[in-house]
N, C-alpha and C positions, 0 to 999 in steps of 0.2 A: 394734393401737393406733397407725396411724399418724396423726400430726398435721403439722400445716407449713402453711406461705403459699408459693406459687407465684406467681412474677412475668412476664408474659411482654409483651413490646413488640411491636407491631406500628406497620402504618400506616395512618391514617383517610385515605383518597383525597376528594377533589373533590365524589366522589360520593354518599361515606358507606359506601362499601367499605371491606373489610379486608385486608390485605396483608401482606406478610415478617413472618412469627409467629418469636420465638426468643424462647426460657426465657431470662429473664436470672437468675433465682435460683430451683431447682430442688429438688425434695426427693426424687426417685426414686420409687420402686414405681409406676411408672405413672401416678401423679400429674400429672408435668408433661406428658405425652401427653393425658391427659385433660381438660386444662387449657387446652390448644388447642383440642381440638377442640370444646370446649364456647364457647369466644368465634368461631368458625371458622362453627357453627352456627348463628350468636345472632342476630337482625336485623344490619340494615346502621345506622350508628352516623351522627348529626348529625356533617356535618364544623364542621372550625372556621372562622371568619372572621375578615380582616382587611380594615380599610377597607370590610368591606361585601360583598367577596368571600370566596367560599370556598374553601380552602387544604388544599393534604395536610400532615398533622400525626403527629408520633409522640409516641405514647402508651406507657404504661406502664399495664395492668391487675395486682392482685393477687387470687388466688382463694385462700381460707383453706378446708383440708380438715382434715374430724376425721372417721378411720374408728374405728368400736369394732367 
């Protein structure tokens, strides 16, 4: 019965790549490993803009687990 939010930050590049993954708030049992690699996997992410250009950006993802 584990349950928990796992928070993990990374960086949205130029390109819409993904970069420096760290668990910022983690719930163990393998969860927070999981948790990467499932955003790690994912498509490449719209980056952001400013003025019309596109900008690397840090973000903050939460991924909500409920094992039974």
């Amino acid at each position: 019965g584990i349950e928990g939010v796992v928070y993990v930050q990374f960086i949205v590049g130029k390109e819409g790549d993904l970069t420096n993954f760290r668990v910022i708030k983690g719930i163990g049992f393998g969860c927070d490993e999981e948790a990467v690699r499932v955003i790690k996997e994912g498509p490449n992410w719209i980056p952001g803009k400013q003025r019309g250009v596109a900008i690397r950006q840090k973000m903050i993802q939460n991924i909500a687990f409920q094992l039974r």
